[in-house]
LOPADREN-57963 format. One record per residue (C-alpha): x, y, z negated; residue number from 1; residue in three letters. Coordinates in nm, 3 decimals. Layout:
<marvexs>
c1, c2, c3, k, r
X, Y, Z, NUM, ALA
...
</marvexs>
This chain:
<marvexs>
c1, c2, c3, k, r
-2.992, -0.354, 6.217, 1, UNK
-3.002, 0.023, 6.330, 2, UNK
-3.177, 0.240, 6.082, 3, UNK
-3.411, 0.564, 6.207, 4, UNK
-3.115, 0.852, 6.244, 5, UNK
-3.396, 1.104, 6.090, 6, UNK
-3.438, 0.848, 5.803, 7, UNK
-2.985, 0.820, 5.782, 8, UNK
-2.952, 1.185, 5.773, 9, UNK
-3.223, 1.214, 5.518, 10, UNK
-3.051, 1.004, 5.295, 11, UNK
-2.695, 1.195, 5.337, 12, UNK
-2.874, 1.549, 5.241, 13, UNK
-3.003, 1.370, 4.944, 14, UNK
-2.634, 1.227, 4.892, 15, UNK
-2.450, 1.559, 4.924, 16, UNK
-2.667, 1.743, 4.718, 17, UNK
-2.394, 1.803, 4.473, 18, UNK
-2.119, 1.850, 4.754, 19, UNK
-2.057, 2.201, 4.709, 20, UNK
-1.839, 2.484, 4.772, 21, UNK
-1.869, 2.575, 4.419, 22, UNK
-1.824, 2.198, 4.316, 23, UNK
-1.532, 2.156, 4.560, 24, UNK
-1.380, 2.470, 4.433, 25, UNK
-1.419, 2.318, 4.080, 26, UNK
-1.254, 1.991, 4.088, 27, UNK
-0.954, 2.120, 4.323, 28, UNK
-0.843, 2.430, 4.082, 29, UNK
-0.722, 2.782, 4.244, 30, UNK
-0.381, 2.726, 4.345, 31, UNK
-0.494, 2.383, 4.545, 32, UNK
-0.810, 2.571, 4.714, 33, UNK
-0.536, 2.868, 4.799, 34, UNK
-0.278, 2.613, 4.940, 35, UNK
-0.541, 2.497, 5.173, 36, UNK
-0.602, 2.834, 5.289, 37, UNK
-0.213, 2.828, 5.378, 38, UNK
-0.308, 2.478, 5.574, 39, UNK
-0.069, 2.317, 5.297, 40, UNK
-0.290, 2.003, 5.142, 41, UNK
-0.068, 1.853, 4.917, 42, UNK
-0.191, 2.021, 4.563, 43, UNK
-0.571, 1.926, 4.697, 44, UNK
-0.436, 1.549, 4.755, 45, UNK
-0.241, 1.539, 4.432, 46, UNK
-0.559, 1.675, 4.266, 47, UNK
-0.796, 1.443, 4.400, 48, UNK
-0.586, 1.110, 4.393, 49, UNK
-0.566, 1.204, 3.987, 50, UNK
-0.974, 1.230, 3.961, 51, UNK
-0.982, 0.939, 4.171, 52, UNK
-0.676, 0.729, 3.952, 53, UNK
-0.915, 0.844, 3.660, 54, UNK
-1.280, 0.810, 3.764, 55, UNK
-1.316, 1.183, 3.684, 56, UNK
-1.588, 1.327, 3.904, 57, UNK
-1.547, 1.026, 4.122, 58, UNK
-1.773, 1.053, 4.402, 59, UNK
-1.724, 1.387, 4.407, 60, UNK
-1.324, 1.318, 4.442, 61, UNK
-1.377, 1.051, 4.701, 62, UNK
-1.630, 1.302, 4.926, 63, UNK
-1.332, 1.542, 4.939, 64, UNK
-1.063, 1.292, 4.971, 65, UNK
-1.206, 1.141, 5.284, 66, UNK
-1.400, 1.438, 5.491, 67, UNK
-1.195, 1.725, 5.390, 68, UNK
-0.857, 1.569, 5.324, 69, UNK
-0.846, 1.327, 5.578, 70, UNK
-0.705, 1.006, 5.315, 71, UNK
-0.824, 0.699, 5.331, 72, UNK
-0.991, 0.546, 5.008, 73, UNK
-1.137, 0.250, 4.893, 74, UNK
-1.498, 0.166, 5.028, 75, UNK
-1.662, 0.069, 4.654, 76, UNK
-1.512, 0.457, 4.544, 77, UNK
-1.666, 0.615, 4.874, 78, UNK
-2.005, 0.403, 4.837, 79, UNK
-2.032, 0.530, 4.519, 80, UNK
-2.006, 0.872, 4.626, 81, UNK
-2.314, 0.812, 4.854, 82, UNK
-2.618, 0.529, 4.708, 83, UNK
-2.878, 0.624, 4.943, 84, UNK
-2.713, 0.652, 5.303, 85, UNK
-2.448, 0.342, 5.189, 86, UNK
-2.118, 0.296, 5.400, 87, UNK
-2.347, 0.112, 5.721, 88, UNK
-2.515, 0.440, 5.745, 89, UNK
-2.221, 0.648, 5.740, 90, UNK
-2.081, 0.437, 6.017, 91, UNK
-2.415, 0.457, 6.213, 92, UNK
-2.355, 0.802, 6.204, 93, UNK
-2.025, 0.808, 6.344, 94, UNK
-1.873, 0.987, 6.042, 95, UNK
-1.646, 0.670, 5.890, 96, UNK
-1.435, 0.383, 5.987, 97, UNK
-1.386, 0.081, 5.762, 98, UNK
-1.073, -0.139, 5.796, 99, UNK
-1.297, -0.441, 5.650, 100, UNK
-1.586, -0.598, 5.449, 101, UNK
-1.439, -0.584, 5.113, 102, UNK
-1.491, -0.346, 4.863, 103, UNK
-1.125, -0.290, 4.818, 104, UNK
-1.093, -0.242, 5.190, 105, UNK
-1.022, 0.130, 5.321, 106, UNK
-1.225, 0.367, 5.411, 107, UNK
-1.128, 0.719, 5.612, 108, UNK
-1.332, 0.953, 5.789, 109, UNK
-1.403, 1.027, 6.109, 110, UNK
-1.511, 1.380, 6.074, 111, UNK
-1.458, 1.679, 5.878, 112, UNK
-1.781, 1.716, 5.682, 113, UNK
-1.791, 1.953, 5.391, 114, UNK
-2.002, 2.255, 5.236, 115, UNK
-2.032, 2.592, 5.365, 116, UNK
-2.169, 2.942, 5.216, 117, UNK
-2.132, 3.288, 5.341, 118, UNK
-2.357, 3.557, 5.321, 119, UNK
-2.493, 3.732, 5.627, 120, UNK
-2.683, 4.060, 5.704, 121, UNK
-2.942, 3.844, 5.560, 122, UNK
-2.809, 3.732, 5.283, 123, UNK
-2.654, 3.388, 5.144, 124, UNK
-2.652, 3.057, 5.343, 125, UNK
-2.521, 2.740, 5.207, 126, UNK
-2.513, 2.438, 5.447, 127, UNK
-2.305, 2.161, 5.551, 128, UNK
-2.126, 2.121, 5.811, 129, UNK
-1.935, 1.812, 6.083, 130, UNK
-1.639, 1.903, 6.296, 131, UNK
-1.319, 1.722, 6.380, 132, UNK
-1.049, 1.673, 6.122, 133, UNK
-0.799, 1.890, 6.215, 134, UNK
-0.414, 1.845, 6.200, 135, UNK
-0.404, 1.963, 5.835, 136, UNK
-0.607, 1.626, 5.770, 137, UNK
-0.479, 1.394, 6.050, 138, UNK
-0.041, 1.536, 6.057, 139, UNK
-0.106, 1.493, 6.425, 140, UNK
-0.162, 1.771, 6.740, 141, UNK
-0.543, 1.775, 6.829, 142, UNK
-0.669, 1.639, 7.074, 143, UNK
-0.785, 1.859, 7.397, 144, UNK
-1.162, 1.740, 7.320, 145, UNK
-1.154, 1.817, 6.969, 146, UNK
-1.453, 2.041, 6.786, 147, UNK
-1.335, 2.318, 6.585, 148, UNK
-1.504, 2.372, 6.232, 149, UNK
-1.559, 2.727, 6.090, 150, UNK
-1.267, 2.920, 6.104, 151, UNK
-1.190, 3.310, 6.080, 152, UNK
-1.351, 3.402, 6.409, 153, UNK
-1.670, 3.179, 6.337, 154, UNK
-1.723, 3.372, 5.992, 155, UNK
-1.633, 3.777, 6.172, 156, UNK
-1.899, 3.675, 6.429, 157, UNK
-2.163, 3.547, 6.175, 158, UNK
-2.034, 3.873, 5.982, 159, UNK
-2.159, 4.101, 6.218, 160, UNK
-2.382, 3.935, 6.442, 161, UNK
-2.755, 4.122, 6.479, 162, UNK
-2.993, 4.002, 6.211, 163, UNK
-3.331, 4.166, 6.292, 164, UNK
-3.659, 3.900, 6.359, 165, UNK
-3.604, 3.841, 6.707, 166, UNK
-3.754, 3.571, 6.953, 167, UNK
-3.528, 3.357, 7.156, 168, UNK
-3.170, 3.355, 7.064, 169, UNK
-2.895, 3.169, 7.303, 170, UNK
-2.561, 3.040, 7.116, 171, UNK
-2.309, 3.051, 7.419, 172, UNK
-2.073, 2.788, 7.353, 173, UNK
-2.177, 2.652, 7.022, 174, UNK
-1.880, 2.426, 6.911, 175, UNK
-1.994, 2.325, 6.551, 176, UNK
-2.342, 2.487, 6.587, 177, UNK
-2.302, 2.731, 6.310, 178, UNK
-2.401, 3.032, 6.501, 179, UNK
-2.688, 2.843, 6.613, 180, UNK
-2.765, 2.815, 6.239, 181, UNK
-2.754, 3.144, 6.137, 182, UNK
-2.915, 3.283, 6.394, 183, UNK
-3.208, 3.005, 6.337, 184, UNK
-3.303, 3.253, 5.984, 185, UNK
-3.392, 3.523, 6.186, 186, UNK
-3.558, 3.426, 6.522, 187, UNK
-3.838, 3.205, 6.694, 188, UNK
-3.661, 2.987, 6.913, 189, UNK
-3.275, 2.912, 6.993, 190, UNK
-3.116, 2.807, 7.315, 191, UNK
-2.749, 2.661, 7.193, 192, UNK
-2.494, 2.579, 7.510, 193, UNK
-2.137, 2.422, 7.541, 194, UNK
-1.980, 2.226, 7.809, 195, UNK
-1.866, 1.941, 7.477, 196, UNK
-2.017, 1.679, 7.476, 197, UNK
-1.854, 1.624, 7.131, 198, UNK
-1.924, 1.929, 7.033, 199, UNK
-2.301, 1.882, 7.121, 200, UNK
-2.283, 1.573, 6.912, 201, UNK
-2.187, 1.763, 6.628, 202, UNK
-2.355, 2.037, 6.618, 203, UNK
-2.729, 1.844, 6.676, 204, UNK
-2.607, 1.660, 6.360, 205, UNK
-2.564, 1.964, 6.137, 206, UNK
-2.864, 2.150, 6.280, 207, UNK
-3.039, 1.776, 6.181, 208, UNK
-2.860, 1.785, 5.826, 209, UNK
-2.958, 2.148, 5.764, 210, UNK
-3.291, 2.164, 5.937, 211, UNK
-3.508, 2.239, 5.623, 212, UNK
-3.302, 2.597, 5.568, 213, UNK
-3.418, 2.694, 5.941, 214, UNK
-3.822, 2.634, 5.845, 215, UNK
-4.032, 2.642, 6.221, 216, UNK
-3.718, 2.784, 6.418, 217, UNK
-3.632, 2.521, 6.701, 218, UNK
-3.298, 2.494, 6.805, 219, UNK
-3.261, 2.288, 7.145, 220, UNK
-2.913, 2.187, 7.273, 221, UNK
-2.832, 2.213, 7.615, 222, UNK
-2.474, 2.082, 7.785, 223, UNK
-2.308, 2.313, 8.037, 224, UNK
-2.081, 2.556, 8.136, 225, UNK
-2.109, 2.914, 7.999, 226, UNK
-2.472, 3.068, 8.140, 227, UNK
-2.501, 2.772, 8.352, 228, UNK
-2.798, 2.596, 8.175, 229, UNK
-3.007, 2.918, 8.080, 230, UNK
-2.965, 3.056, 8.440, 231, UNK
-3.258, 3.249, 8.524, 232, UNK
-3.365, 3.265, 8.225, 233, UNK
-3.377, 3.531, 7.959, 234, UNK
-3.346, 3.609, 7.578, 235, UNK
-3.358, 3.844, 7.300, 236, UNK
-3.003, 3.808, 7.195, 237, UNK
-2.704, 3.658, 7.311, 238, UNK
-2.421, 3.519, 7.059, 239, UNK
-2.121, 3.362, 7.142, 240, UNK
-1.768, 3.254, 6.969, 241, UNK
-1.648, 3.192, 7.355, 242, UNK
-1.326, 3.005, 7.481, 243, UNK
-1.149, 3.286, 7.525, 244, UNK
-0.775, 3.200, 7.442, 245, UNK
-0.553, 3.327, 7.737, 246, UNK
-0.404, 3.006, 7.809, 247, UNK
-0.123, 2.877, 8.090, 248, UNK
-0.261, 2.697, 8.337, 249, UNK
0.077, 2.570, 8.438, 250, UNK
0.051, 2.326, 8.126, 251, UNK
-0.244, 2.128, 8.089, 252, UNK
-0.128, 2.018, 7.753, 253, UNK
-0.204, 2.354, 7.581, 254, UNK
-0.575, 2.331, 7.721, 255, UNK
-0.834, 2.252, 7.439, 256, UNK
-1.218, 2.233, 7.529, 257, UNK
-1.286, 2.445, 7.153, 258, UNK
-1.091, 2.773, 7.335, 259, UNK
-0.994, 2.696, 7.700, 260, UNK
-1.244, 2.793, 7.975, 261, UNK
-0.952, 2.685, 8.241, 262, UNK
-0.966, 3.046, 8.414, 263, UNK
-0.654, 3.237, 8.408, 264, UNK
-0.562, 3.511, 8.181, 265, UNK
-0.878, 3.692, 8.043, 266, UNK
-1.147, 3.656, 8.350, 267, UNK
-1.337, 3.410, 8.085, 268, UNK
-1.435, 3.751, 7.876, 269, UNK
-1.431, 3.959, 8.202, 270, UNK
-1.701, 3.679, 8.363, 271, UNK
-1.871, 3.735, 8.044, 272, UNK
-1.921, 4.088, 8.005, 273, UNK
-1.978, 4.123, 8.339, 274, UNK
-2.253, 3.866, 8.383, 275, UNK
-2.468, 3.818, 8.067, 276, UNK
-2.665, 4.091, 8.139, 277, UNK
-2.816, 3.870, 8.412, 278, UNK
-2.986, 3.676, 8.055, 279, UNK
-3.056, 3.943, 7.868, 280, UNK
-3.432, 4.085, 7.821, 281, UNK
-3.514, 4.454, 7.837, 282, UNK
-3.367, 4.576, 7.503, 283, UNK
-3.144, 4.255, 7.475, 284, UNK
-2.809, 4.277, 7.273, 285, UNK
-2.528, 4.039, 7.334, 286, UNK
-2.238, 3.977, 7.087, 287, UNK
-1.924, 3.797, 7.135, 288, UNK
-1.575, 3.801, 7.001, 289, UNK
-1.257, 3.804, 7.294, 290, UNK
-0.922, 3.826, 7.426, 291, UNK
-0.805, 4.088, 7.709, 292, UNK
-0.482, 4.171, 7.817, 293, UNK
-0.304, 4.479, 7.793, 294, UNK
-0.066, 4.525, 8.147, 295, UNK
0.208, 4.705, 8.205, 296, UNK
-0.003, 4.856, 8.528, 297, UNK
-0.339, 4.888, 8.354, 298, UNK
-0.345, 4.936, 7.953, 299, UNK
-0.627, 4.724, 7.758, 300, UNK
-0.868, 5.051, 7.729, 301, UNK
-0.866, 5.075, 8.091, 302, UNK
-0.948, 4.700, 8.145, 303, UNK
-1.229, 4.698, 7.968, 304, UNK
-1.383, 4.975, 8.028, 305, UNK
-1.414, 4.881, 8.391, 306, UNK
-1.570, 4.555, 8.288, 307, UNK
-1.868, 4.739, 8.090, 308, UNK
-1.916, 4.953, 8.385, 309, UNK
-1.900, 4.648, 8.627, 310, UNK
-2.168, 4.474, 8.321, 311, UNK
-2.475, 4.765, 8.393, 312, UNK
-2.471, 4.724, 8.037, 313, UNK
-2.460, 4.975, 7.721, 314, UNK
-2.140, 4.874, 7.579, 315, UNK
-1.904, 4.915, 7.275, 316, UNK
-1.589, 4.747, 7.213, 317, UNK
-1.375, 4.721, 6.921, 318, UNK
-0.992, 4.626, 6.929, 319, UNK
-0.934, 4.470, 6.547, 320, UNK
-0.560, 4.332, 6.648, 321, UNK
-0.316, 4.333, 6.872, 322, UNK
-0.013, 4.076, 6.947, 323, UNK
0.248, 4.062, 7.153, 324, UNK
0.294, 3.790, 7.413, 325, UNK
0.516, 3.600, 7.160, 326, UNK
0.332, 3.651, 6.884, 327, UNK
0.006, 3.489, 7.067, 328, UNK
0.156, 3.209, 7.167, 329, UNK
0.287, 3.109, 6.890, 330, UNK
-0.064, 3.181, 6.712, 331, UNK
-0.192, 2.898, 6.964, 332, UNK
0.080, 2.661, 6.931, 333, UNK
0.001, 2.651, 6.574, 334, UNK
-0.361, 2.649, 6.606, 335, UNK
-0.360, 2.349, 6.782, 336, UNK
-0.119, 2.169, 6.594, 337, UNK
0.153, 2.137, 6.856, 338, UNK
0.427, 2.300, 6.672, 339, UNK
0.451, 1.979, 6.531, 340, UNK
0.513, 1.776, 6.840, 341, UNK
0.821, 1.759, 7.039, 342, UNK
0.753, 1.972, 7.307, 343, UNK
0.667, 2.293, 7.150, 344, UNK
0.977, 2.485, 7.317, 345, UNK
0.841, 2.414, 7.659, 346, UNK
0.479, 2.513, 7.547, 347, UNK
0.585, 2.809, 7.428, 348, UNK
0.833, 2.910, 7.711, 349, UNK
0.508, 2.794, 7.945, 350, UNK
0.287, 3.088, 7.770, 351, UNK
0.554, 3.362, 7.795, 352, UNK
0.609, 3.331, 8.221, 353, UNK
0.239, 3.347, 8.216, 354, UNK
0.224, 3.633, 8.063, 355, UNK
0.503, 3.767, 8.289, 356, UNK
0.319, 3.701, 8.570, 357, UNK
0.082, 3.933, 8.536, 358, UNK
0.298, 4.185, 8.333, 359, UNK
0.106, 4.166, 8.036, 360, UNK
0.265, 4.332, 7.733, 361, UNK
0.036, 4.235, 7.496, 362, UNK
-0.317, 4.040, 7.376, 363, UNK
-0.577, 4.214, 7.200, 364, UNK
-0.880, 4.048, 6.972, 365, UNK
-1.229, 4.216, 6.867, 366, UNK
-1.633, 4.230, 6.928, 367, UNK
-1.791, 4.327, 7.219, 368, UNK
-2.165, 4.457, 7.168, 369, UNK
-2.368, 4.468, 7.523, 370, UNK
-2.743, 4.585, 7.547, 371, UNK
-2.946, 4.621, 7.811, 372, UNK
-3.104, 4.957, 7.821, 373, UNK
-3.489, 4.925, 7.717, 374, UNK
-3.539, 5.160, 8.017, 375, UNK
-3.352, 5.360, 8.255, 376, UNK
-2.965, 5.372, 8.305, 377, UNK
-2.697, 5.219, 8.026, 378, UNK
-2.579, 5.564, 7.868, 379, UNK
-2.330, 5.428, 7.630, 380, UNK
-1.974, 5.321, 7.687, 381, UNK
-1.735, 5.319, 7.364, 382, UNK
-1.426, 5.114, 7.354, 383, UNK
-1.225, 5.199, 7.026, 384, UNK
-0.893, 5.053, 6.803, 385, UNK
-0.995, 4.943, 6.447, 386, UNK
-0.709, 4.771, 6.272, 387, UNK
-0.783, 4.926, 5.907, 388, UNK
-1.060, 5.007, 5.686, 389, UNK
-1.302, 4.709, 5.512, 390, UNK
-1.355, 4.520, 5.818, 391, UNK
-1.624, 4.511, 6.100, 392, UNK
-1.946, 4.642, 6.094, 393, UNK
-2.286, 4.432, 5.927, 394, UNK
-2.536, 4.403, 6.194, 395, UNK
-2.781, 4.644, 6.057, 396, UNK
-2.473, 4.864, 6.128, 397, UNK
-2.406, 4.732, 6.481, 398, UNK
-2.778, 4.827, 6.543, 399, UNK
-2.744, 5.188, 6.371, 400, UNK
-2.484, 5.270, 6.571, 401, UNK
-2.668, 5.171, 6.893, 402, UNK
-2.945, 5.412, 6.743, 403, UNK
-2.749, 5.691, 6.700, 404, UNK
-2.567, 5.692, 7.076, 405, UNK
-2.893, 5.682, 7.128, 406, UNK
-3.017, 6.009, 6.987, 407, UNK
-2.656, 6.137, 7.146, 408, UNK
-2.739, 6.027, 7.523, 409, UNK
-3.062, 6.255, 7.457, 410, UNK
-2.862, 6.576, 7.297, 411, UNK
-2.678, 6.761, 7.502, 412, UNK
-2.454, 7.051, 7.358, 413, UNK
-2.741, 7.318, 7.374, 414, UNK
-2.989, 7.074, 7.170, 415, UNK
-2.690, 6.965, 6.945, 416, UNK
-2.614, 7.310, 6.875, 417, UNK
-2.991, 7.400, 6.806, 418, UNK
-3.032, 7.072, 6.557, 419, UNK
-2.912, 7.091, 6.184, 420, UNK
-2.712, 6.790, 6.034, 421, UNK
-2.673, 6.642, 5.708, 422, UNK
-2.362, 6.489, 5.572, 423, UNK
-2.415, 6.086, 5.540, 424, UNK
-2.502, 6.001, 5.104, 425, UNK
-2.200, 5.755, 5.122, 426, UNK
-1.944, 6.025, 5.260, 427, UNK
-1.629, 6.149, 5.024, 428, UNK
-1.413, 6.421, 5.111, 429, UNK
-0.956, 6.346, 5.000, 430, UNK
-0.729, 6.654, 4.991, 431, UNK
-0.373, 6.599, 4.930, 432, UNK
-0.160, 6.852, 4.867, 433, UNK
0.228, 6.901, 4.935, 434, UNK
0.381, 6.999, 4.526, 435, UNK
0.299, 7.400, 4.530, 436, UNK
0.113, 7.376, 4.842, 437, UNK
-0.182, 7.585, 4.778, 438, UNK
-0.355, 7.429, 5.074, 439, UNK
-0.402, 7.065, 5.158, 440, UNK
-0.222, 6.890, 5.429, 441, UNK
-0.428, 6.603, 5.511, 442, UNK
-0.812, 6.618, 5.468, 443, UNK
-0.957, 6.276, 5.455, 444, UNK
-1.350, 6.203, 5.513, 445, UNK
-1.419, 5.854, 5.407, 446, UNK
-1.738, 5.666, 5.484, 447, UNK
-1.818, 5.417, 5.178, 448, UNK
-2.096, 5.198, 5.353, 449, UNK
-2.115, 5.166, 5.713, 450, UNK
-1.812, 5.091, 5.915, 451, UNK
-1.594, 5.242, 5.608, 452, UNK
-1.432, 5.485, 5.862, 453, UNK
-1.147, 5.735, 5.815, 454, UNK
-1.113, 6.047, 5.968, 455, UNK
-0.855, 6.253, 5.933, 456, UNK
-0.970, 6.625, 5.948, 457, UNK
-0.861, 7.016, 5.999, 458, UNK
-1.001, 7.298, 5.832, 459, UNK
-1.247, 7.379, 6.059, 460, UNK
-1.428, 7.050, 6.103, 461, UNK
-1.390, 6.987, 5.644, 462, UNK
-1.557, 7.315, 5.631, 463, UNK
-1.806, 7.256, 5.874, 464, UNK
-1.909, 6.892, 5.773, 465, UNK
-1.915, 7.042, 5.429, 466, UNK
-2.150, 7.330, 5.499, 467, UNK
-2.390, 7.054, 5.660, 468, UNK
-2.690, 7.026, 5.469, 469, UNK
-2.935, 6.984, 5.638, 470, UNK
-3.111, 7.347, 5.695, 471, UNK
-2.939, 7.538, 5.916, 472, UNK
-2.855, 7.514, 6.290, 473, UNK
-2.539, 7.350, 6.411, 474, UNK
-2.488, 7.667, 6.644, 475, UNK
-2.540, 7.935, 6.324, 476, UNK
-2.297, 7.716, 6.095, 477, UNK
-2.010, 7.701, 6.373, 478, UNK
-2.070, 8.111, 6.390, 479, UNK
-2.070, 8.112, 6.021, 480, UNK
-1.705, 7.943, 6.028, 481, UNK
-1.556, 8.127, 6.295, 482, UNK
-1.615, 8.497, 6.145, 483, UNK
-1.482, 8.321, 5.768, 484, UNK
-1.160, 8.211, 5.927, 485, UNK
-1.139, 8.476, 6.188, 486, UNK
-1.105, 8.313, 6.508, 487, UNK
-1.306, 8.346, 6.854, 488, UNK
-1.645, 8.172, 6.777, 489, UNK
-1.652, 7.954, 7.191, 490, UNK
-1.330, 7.847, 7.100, 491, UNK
-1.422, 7.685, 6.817, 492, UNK
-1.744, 7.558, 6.904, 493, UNK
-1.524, 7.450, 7.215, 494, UNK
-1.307, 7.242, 6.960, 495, UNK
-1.587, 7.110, 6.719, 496, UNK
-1.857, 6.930, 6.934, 497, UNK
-1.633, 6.684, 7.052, 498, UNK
-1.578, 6.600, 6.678, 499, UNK
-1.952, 6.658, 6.529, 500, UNK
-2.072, 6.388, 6.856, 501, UNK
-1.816, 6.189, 6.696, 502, UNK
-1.931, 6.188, 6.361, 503, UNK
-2.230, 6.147, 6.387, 504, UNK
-2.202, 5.845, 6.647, 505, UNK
-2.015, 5.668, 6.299, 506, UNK
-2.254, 5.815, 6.096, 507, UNK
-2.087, 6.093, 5.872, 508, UNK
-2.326, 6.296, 5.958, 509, UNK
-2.726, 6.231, 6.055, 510, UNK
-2.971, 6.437, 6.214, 511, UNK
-3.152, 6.607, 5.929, 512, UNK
-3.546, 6.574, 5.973, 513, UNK
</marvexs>
């Protein structure tokens, strides 16, 4: 008889109450946790099948064994592992298979299920989490409808996403759910889309297994293609972990539902940018990571660009990698598992006369940012290469930097000039010197907080940022540095502005008040 699925997943919070990252972390030992990382499971299998020969942290052991590790076990060590929800409720769930009635019987999952923590702009979250085993677990390709779990991408988003109190929130293309999740701690009411009906599956039973860290927030599923099912609509903020893999479309076998939106080359992103401003509320920021082409006829910098000015959007972009058409496919033909099958070769050769096609010479990755304007025009367009430096920005520092283009779009040169700037509390000034050289040759300003930015300055712009304190014009200071190193005082203001905008736009230097 079916049991009340509120009631089932009740019983499986109570259950996993010890399942862990810290516990998992425990039992497996470094080197197995680090060999996982390296999608190499056989120190976390030999690991396990000793606590589980032994009866050492048991149903701890057999909670990893089958939902992480993908082995089968027998049903008595699994039961043990969970009293309340038993193995009938586990299959009423979807999340196990049994090969019988006996207690000696196997026993394998269905589903990856295991514990999560990050930390956001909010702070920690710790939930659990259901997605599909992946080839790690299974030794086999995935399969095109499979649901990804929470990989690099997932975390950078949740990284850097927005996290101000905000009312509704749409998760474009939820997968798992997780952004869905975190964006339930700060906001009233989210909208969470994907055209998976696995996925959908999923992710309702995570948001149902974590729903007493989201307290009143409602978060309402909705099946359908990109802004399909909020059309006409409109929300706060928009967050998405799109399918945005560049993928053939010559070969239907490197199409996944988790990263394929079936369009050719990057129009998924380019449909994006370009039309989420038709959801987005007076003030509204969107956030998504993406894909976009660099072409032999049209370099990536270019590309995009024209898609924020095609969005009517404020928009900044940041490159974090780049790959060459190789180099990507081969990222995908891993991802998915199919470097294991048989007909990698023709997979890979498939991606690379794509690619020709359109002369692309390379694939880059980052974060878009779009907001539309509270009122008037968009005023800010930024598209920028970040491969070093601590990572991306929080999202208290996605919002400060909106802020500050901000206070830019309303200073031209003569009110820039007129204003007096500080030098940021977090900012450090490097000098390295050539042995004997009595004067440096590289000057390095170095934000601690922030973005953790590097730039590399001349004389003029280390001795202006270092004469900014706060209580005297920009205009006077320039002056002031163009009589102490003796050069024509236009020429140099000529040469710093472009540099000061730029600083302060990071945030090396704020307005003093």
């Amino acid at each position: 008889m079916s049991t009340d699925p509120a009631e089932l997943i009740e019983k499986l919070r109570s259950d996993l109450a010890g399942f862990t990252v810290d516990s998992v972390n425990e039992l497996l030992g470094p080197v197995a946790q680090a060999a996982l990382g390296r999608e190499q499971s056989l120190p976390a299998r030999l690991a396990v099948t000793e606590r589980l020969r032994t009866e050492d942290d048991e149903p701890l052991a057999a909670l990893i064994a089958v939902f992480v590790l993908g082995l089968a076990v027998p049903a008595a060590r699994l039961a043990s592992a969970v009293p309340r929800t038993g193995l009938d409720g586990l299959a009423e769930l979807g999340l196990i298979v049994t090969a019988g009635s006996e207690p000696g019987d196997d026993v394998r999952g269905l589903v990856d299920l295991r514990p999560y923590a990050t930390v956001d702009a909010l702070g920690p979250a710790d939930w659990w989490l259901a997605s599909d085993l992946s080839e790690v677990a299974t030794g086999r390709p995935l399969t095109d409808d499979h649901v990804l779990g929470v990989g690099g991408a997932s975390l950078t988003l949740a990284r850097c996403t927005v996290r101000r109190p905000t009312g509704r929130v749409l998760d474009l293309g939820t997968g798992c759910g997780i952004q869905a999740l975190h964006a339930a701690r700060h906001s009233r009411h989210v909208v969470a889309t994907d055209i998976s009906a696995r996925a959908m599956k999923l992710a309702r039973l995570n948001w149902a297994l974590n729903a007493p860290t989201v307290g009143e927030t409602s978060i309402e599923g909705r099946l359908g293609s990109l802004l399909e099912p909020v059309a006409g609509e409109l929300f706060d903020q928009v967050v998405s972990n799109p399918p945005f893999v560049i993928t053939p479309r010559s070969t239907p076998a490197a199409a996944f539902e988790y990263r394929d939106g079936g369009m050719i080359g990057d129009d998924l992103v380019r449909q994006l940018v370009e039309s989420v401003g038709s959801v987005l509320a007076p003030g509204g920021i969107a956030q998504f990571l993406g894909n976009w082409e660099g072409r032999r006829n049209e370099g990536w910098t270019d590309r995009v660009t024209s898609w924020l000015e095609a969005s009517g959007l404020d928009g900044w972009v940041v490159q974090r990698e780049w790959q060459d058409p190789a180099e990507y496919a081969e990222t995908w033909i891993r991802d998915s598992g199919q470097h294991l099958g048989k007909d990698a070769d023709d997979l890979y050769a498939a991606w690379l006369a794509d690619f020709a096609s359109r002369g692309v010479d390379g694939v880059g990755f980052g974060l878009i940012t779009l907001r539309r304007p509270p009122t008037g025009e968009p005023r800010i367009r930024v598209v920028e290469e970040r491969r070093t430096g601590p990572g991306l920005p929080w999202g208290d520092e996605v919002v400060a930097t909106l802020e500050r283009q901000d206070w830019l779009a309303t200073h031209d040169d003569d009110a820039l000039l007129a204003g007096m700037l500080k030098v940021a509390a977090d900012v450090t000034e490097e000098r390295h010197h050539l042995p004997g050289a009595e004067d440096p040759s590289v000057i390095l300003l170095r934000q601690g907080g922030g973005a953790g930015r590097v730039v590399q300055a001349n004389t003029a712009l280390a001795g202006f940022v270092g004469a900014c304190s706060g209580d005297i014009p920009v205009g006077r200071l320039i002056a002031a540095l163009a009589s102490l190193l003796e050069v024509d005082g236009q020429a140099l203001r000529a040469e710093l502005l472009g540099d000061v905008r730029n600083l302060v736009r990071d945030g090396l230097l704020e307005p003093a008040p």
